[in-house]
Backbone as a printed PyTorch tensor [residue, N CA C, xyz], in Angstrom:
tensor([[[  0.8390,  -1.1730,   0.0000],
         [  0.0000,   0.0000,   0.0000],
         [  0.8900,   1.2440,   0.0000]],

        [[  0.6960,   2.1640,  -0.9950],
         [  1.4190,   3.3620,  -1.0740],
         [  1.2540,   4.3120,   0.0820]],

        [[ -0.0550,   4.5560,   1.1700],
         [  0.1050,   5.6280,   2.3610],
         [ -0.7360,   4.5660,   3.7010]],

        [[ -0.1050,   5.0960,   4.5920],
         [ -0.3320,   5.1330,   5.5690],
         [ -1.4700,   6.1820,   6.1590]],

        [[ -2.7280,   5.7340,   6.6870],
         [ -3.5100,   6.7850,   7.0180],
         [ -3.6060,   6.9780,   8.4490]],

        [[ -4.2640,   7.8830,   8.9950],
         [ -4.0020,   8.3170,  10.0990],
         [ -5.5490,   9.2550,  10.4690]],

        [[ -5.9430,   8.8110,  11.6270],
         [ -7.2180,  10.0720,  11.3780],
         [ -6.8600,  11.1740,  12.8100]],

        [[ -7.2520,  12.4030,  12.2660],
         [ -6.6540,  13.1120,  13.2760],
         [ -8.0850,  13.6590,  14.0390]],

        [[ -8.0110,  14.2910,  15.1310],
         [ -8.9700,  14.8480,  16.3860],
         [-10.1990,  14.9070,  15.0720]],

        [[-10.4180,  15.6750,  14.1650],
         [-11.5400,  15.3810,  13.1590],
         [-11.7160,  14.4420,  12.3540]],

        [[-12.5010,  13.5670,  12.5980],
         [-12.1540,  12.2820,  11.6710],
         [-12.2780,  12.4280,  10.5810]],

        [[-12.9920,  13.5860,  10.0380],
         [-13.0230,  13.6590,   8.2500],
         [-11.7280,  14.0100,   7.7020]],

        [[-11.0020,  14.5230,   8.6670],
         [ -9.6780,  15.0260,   7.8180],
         [ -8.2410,  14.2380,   8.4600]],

        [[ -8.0620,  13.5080,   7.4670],
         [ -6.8510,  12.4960,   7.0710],
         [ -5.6910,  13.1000,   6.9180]],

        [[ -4.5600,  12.5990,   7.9760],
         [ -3.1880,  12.5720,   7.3410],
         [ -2.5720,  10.8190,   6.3420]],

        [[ -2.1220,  11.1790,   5.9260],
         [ -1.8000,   9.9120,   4.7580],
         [  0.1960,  10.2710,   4.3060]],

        [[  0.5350,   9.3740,   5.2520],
         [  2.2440,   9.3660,   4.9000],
         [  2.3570,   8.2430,   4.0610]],

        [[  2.9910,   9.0790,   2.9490],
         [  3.5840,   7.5110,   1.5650],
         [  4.5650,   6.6240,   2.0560]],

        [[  4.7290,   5.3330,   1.5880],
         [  5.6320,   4.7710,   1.5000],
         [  7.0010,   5.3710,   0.8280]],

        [[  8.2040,   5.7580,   1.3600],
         [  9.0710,   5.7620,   0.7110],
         [ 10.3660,   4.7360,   0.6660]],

        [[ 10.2990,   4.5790,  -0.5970],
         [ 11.9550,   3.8070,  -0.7030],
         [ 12.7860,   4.5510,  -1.1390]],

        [[ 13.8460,   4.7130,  -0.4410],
         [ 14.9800,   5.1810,  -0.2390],
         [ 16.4290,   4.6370,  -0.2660]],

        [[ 17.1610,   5.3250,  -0.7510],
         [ 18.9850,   4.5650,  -0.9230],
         [ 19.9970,   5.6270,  -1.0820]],

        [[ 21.0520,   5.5840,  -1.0070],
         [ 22.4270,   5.9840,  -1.2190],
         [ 22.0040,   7.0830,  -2.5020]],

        [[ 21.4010,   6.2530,  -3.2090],
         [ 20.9950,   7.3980,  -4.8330],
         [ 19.7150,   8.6460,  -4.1260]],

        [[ 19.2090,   8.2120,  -3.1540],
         [ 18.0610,   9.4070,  -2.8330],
         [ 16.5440,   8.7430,  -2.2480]],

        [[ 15.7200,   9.3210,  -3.3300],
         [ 14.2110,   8.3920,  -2.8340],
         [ 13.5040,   8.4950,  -3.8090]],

        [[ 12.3800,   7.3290,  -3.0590],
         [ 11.2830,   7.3740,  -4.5770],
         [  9.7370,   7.1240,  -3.5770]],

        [[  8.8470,   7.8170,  -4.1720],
         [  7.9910,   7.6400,  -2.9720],
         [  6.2140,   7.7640,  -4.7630]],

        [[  5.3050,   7.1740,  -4.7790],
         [  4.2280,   7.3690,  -5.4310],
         [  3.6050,   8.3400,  -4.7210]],

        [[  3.5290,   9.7030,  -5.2060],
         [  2.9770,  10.8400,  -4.6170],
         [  1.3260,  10.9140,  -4.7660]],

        [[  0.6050,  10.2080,  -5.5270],
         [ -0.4280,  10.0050,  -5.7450],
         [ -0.9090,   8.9890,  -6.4040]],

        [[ -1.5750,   7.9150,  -6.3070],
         [ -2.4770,   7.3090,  -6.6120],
         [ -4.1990,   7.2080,  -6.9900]],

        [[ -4.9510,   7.4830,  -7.4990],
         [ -6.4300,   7.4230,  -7.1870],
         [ -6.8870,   6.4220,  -6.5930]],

        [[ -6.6970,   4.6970,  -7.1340],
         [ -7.3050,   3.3590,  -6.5060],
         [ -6.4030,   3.8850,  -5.3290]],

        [[ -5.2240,   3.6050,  -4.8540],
         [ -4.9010,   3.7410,  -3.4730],
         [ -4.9170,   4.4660,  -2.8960]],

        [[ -5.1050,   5.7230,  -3.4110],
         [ -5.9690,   7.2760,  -2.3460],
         [ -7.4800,   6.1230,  -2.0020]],

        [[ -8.3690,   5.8850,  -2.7300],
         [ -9.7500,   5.1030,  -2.2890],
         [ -9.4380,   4.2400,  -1.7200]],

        [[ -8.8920,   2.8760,  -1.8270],
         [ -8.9050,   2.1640,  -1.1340],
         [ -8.1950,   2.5590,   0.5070]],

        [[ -7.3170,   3.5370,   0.5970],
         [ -6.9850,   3.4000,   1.8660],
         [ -7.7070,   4.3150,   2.7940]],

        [[ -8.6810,   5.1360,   2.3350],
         [ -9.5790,   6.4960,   2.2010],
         [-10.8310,   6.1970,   2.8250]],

        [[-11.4700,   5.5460,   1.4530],
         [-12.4610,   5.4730,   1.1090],
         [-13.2630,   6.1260,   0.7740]],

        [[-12.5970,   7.2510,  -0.3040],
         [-12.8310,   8.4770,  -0.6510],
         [-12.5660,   8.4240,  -2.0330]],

        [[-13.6860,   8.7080,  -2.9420],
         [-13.2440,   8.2350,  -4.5450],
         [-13.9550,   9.3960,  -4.9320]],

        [[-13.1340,  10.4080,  -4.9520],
         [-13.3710,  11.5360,  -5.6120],
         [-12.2830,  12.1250,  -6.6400]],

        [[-12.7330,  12.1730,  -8.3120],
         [-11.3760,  11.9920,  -8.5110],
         [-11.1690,  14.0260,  -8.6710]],

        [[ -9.7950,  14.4680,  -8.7760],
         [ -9.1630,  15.5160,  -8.4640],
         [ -8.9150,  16.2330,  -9.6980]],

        [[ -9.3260,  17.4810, -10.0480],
         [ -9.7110,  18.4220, -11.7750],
         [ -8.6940,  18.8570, -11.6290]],

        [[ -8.0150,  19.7090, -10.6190],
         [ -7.1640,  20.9180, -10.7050],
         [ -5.7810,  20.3540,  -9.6410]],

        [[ -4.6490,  21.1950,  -9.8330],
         [ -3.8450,  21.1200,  -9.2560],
         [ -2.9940,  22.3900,  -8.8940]],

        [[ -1.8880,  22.7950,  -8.0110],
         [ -2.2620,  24.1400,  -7.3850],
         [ -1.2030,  24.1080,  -6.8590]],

        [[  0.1660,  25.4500,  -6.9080],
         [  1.5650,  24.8270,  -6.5110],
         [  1.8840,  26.8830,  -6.1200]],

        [[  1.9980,  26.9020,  -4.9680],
         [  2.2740,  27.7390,  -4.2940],
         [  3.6710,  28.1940,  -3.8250]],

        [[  4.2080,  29.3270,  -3.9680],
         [  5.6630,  29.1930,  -2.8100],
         [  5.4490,  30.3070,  -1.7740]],

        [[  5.9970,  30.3690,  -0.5580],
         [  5.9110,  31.1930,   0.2310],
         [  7.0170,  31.5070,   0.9700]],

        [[  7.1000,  32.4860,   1.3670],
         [  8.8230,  33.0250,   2.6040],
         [  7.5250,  32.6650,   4.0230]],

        [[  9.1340,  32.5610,   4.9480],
         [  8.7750,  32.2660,   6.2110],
         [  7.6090,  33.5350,   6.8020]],

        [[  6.5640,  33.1470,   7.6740],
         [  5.5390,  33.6810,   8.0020],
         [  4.6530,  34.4350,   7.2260]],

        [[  4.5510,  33.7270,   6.0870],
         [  3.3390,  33.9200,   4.9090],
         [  2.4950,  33.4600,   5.5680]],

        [[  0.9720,  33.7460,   5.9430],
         [ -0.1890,  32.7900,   5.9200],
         [ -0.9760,  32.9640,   4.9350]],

        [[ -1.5790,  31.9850,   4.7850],
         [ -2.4410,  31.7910,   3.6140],
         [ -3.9690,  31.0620,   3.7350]],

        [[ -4.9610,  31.6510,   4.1220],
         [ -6.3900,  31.3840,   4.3960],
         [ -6.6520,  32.0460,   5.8360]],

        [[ -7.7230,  31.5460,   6.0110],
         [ -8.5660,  30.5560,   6.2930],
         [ -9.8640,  30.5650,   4.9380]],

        [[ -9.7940,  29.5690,   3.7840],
         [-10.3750,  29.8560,   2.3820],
         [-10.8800,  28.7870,   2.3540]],

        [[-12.3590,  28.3550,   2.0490],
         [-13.2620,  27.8790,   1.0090],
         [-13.9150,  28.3840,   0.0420]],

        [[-14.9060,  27.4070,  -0.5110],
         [-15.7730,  27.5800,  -1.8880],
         [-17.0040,  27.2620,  -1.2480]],

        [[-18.0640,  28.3230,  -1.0460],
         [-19.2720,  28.0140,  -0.5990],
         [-20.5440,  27.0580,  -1.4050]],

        [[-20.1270,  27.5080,  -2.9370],
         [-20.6740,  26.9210,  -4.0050],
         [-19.1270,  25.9900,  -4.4490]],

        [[-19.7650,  25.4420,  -4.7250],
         [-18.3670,  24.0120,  -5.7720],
         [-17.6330,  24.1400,  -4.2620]],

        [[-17.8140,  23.5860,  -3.1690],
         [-16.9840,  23.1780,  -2.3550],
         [-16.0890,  22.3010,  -2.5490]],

        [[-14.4230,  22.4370,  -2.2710],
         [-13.3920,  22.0570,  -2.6240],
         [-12.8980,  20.8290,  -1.8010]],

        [[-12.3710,  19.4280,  -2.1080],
         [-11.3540,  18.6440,  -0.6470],
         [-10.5690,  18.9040,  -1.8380]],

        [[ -9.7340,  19.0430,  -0.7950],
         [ -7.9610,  19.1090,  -0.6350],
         [ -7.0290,  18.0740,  -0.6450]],

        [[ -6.2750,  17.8490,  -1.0470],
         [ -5.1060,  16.7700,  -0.4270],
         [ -3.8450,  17.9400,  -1.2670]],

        [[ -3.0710,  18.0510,   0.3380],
         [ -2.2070,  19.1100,   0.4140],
         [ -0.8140,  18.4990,   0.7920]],

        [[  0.1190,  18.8010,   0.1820],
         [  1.8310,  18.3560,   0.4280],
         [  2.6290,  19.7330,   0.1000]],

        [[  3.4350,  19.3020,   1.1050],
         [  4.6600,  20.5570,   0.9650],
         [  6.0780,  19.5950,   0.1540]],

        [[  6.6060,  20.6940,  -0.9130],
         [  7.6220,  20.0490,  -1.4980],
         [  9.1960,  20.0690,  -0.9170]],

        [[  9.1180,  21.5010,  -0.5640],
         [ 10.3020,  22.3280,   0.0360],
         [  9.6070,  23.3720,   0.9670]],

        [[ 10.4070,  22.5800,   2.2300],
         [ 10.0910,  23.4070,   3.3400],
         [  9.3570,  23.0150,   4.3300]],

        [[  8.6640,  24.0460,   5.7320],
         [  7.8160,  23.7300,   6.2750],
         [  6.5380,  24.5960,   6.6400]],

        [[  5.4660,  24.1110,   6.5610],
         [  4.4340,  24.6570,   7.2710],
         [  3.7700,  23.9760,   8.1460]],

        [[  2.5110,  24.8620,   8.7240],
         [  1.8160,  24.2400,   9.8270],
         [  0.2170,  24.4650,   8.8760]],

        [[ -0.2510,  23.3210,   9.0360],
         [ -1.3630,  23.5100,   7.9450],
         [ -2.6750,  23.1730,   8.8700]],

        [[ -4.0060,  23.7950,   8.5360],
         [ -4.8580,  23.9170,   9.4510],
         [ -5.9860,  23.6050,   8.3900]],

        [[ -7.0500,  22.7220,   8.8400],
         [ -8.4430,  22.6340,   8.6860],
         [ -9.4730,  22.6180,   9.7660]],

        [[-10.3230,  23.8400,   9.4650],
         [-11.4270,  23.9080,  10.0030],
         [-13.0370,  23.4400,   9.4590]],

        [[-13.2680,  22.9120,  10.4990],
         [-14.7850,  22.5540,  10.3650],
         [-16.0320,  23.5590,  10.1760]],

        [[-16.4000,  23.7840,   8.8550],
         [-17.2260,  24.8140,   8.5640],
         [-18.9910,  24.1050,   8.5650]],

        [[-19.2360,  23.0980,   8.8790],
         [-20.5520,  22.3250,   8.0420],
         [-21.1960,  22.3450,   9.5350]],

        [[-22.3770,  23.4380,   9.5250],
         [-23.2310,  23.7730,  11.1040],
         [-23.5180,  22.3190,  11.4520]],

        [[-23.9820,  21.2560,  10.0860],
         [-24.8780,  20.1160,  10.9050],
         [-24.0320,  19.2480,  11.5160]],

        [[-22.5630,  19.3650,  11.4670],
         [-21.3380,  18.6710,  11.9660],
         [-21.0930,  18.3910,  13.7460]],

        [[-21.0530,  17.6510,  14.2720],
         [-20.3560,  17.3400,  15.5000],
         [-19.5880,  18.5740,  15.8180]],

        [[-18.4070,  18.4730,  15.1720],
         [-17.0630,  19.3710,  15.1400],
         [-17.1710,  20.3410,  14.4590]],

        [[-18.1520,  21.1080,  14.4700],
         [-18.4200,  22.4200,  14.0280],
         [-17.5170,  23.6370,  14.7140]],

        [[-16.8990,  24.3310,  13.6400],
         [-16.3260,  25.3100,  14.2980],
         [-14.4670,  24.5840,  14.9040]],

        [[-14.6980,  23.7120,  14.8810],
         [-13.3290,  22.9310,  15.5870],
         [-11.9800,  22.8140,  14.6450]],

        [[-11.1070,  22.7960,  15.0200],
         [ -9.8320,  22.6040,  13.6690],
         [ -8.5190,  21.7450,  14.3290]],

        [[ -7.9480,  21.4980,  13.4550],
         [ -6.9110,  20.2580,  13.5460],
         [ -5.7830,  20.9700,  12.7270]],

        [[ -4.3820,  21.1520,  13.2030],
         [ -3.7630,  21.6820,  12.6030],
         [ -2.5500,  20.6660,  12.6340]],

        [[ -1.4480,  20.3660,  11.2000],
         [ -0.2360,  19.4370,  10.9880],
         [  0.6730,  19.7090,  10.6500]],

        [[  2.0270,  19.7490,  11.2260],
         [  3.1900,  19.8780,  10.0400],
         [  3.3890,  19.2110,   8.7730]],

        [[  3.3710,  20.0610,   8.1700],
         [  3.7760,  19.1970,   6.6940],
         [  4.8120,  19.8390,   6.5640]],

        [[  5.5850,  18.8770,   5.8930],
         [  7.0880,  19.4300,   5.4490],
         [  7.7860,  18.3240,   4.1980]],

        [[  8.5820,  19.0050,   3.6020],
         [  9.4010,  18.0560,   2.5320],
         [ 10.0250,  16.7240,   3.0950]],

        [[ 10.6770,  17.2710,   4.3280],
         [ 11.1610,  16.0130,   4.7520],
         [  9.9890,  15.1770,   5.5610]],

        [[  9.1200,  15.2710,   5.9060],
         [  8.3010,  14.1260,   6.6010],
         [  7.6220,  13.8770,   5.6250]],

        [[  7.2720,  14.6070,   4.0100],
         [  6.4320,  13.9750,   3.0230],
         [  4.8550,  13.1580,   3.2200]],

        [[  4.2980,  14.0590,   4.7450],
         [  3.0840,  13.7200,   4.6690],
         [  2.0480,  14.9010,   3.8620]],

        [[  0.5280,  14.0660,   3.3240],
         [ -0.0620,  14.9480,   2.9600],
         [ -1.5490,  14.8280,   3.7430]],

        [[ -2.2350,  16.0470,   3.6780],
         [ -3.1240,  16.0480,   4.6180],
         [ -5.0130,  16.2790,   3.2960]],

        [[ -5.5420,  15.2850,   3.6570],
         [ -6.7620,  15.6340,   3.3430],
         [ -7.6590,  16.2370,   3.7670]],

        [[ -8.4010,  17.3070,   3.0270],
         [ -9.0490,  18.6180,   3.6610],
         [-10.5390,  18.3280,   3.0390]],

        [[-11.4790,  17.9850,   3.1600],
         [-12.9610,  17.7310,   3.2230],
         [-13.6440,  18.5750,   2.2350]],

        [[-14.0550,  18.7370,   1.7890],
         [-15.1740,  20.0900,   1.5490],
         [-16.1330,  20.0200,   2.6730]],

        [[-16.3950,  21.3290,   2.4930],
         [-16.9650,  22.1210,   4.1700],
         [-16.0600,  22.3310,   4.8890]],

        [[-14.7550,  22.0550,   4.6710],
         [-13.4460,  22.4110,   5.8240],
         [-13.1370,  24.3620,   4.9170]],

        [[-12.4630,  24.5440,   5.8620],
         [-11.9180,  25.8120,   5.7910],
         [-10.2300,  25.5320,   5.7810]],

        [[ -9.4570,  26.1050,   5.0330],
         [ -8.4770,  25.3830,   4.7580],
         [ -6.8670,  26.8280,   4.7950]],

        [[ -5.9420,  26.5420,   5.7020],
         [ -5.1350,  28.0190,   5.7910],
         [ -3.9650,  26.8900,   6.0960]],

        [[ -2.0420,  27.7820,   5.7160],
         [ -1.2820,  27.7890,   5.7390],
         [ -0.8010,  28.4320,   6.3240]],

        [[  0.4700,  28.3670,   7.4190],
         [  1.6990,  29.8170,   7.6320],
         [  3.0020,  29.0440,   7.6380]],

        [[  3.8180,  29.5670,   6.8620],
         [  5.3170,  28.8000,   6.5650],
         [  5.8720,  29.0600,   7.9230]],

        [[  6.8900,  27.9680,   8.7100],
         [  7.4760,  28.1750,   9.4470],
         [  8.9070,  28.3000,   8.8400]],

        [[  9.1070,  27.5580,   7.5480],
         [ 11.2890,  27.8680,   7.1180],
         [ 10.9300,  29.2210,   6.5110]],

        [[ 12.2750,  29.3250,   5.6510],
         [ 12.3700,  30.3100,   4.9320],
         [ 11.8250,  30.5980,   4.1630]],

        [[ 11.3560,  29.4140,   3.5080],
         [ 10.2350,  29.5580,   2.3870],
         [  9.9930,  28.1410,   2.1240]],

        [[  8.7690,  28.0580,   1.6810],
         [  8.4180,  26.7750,   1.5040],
         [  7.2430,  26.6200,   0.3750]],

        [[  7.0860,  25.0720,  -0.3410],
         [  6.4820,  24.7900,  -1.9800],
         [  5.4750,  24.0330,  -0.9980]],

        [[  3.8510,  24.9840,  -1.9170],
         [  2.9540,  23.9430,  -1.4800],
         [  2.3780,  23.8880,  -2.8870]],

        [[  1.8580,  22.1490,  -2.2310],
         [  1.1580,  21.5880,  -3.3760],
         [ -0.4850,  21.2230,  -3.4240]],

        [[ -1.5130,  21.5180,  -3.8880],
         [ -2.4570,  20.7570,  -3.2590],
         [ -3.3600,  20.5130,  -4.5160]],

        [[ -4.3570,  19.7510,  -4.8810],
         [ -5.1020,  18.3820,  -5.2610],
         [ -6.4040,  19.0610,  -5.1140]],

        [[ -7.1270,  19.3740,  -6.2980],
         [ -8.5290,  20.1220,  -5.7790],
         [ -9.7430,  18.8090,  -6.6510]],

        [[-10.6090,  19.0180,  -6.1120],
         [-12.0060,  17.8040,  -6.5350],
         [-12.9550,  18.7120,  -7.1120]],

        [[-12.6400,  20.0130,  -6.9370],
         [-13.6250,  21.1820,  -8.1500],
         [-12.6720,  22.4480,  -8.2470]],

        [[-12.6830,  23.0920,  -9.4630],
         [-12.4280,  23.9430,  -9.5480],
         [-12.2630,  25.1340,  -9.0140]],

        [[-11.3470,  25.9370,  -9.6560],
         [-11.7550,  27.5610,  -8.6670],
         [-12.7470,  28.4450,  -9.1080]],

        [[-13.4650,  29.0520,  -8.3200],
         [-14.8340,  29.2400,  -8.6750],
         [-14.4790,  31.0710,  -7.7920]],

        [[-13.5300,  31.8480,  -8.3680],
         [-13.6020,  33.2960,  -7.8100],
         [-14.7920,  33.8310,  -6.8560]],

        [[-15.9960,  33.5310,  -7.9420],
         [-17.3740,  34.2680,  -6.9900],
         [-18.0550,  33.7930,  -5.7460]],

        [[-17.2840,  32.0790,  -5.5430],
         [-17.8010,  31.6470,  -4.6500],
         [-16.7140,  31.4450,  -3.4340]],

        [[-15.6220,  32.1470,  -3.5530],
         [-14.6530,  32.0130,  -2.9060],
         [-15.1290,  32.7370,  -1.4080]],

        [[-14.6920,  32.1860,   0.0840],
         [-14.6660,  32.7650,   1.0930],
         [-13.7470,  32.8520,   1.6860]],

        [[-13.3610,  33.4000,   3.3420],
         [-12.5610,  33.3160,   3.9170],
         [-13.6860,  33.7400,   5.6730]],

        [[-12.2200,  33.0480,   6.3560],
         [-12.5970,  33.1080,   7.4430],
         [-11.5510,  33.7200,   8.3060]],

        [[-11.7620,  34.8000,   9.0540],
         [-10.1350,  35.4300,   9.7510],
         [ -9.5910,  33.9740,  10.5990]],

        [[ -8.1730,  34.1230,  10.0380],
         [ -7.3780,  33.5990,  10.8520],
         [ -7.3580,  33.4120,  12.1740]],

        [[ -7.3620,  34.7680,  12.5030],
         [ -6.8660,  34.7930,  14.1910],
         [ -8.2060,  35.3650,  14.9440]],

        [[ -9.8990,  34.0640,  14.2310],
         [-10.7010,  34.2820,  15.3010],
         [-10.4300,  34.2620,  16.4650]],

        [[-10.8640,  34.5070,  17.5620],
         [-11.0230,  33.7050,  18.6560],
         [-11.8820,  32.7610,  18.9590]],

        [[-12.7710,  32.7110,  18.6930],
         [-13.9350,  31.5190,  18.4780],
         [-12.9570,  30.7690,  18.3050]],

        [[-12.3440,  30.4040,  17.1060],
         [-11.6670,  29.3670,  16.8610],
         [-10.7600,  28.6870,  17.6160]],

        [[ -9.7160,  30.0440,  17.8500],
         [ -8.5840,  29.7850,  19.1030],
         [ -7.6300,  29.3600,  18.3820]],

        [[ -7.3360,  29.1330,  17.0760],
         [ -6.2560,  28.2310,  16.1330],
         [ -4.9400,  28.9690,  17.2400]],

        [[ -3.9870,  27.7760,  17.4100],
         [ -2.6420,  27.6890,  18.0460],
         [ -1.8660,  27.7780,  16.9970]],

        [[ -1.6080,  28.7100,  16.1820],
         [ -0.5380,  28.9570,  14.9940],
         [  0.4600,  28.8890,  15.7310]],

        [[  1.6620,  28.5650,  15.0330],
         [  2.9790,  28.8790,  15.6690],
         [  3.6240,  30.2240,  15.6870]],

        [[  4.5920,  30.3930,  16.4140],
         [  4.8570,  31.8920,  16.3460],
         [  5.8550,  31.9010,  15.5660]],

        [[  5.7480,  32.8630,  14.6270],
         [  6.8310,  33.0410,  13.6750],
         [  6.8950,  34.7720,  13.4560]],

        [[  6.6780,  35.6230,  14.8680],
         [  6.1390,  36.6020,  14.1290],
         [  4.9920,  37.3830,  13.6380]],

        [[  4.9250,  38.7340,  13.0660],
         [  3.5140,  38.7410,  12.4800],
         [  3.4860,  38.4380,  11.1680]],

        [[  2.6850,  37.7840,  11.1000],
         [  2.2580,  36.8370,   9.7090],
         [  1.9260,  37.8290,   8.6900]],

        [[  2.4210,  37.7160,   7.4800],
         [  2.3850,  38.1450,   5.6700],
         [  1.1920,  37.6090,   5.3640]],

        [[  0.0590,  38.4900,   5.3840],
         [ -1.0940,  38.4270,   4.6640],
         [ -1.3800,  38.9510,   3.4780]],

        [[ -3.0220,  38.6710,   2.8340],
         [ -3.0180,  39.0660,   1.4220],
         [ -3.8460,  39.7920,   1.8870]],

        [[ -4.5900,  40.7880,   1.5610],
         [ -5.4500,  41.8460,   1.9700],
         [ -6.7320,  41.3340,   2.8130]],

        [[ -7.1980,  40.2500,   1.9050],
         [ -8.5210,  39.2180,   1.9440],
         [ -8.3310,  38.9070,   2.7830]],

        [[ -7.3770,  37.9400,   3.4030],
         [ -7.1120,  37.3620,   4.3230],
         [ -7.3960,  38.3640,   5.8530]],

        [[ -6.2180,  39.8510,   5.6520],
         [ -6.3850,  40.2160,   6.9550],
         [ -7.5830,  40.9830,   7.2920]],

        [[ -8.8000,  40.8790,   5.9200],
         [-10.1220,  41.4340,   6.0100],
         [-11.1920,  40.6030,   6.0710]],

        [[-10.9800,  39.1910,   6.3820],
         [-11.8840,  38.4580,   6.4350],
         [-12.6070,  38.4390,   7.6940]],

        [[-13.6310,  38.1330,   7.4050],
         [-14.8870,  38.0870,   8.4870],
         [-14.6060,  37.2240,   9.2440]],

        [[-14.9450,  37.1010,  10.7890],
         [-14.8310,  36.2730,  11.9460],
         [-16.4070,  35.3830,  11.9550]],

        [[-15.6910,  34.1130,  12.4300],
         [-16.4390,  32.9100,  12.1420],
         [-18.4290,  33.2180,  12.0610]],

        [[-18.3470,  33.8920,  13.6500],
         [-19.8410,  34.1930,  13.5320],
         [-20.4950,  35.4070,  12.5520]],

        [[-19.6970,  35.9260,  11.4100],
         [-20.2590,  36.8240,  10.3770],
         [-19.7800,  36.1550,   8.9730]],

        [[-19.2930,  34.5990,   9.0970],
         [-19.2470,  34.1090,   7.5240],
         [-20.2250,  33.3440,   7.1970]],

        [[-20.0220,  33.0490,   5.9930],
         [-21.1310,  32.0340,   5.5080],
         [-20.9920,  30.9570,   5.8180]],

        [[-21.8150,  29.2380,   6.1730],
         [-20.8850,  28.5600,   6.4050],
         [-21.8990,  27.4140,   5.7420]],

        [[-21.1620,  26.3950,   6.0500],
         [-22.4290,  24.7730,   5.0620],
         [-23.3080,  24.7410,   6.5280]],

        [[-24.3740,  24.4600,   5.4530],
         [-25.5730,  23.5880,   6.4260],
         [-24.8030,  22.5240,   7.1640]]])
């Protein structure tokens, strides 16, 4: 089996570490599969778009969904590190409002699956770091949201790196109880 799954404090959202083989020459690891994303998943959604980011240390990036064409994720860092966060946006959910946050990094080569109805944000902890992520619908501009980062509702435990490099959107986004969110 190419990953190892893992379910974290939200059970909808999966960490999944690949198998790698490795030697003297370097490594080789299957970065994606579809049958073995499903079978180890059980998630057979197959993935339209693909999405390759770079960032300097204390970039953040979200807290972003798609209210219409809601997006899952499966997110890997190539170079570098971040701390990657999904939140639970779907009211009829258990874990509403709740979030689970992971290191991803080049060298641990895990990737993290992000739900639709999750809310989905980045902040680089190296110098800079390559993200990669795996979309199941398109980007859809008009239906794009955000959720501030640094609700308190939320409470997200970012790491400290500083004050964080935002995009305008980001440091103008609405706090949890004034966004839109899934039934």
């Amino acid at each position: 089996m190419p990953y190892t799954v893992t379910s974290t404090a939200l059970p909808d959202v999966l960490i999944l570490e690949p198998t790698v083989f490795g030697d003297d020459r370097g490594f080789f690891f299957e970065s994606f599969n579809q049958r073995a994303f499903a079978e180890a998943t059980g998630i057979d959604q197959p993935f339209v778009q693909d999405n390759h980011s770079k960032s300097s240390r204390g970039v953040l990036r979200g807290l972003h969904y798609q209210i219409a064409h809601p997006q899952g994720k499966l997110v890997r860092v190539t170079a570098g590190t971040v701390f990657d966060v999904a939140v639970d946006l779907r009211r009829s959910s258990p874990t509403f409002a709740q979030w689970v946050g992971v290191t991803l990094s080049a060298e641990n080569k895990r990737q993290l699956w992000v739900p639709p109805g999750f809310a989905h944000g980045f902040i680089v902890t190296s110098d800079t770091a390559e993200f990669l992520y795996k979309t199941t619908d398109y980007w859809h501009p008009e239906h794009e949201r955000s959720v501030r980062w640094s609700d308190p509702t939320l409470g997200i435990a970012w790491p400290d790196v500083g004050t964080p490099t935002l995009a305008t959107k980001d440091g103008n986004a609405p706090l949890l109880a004034e966004a839109e969110t899934f039934a």
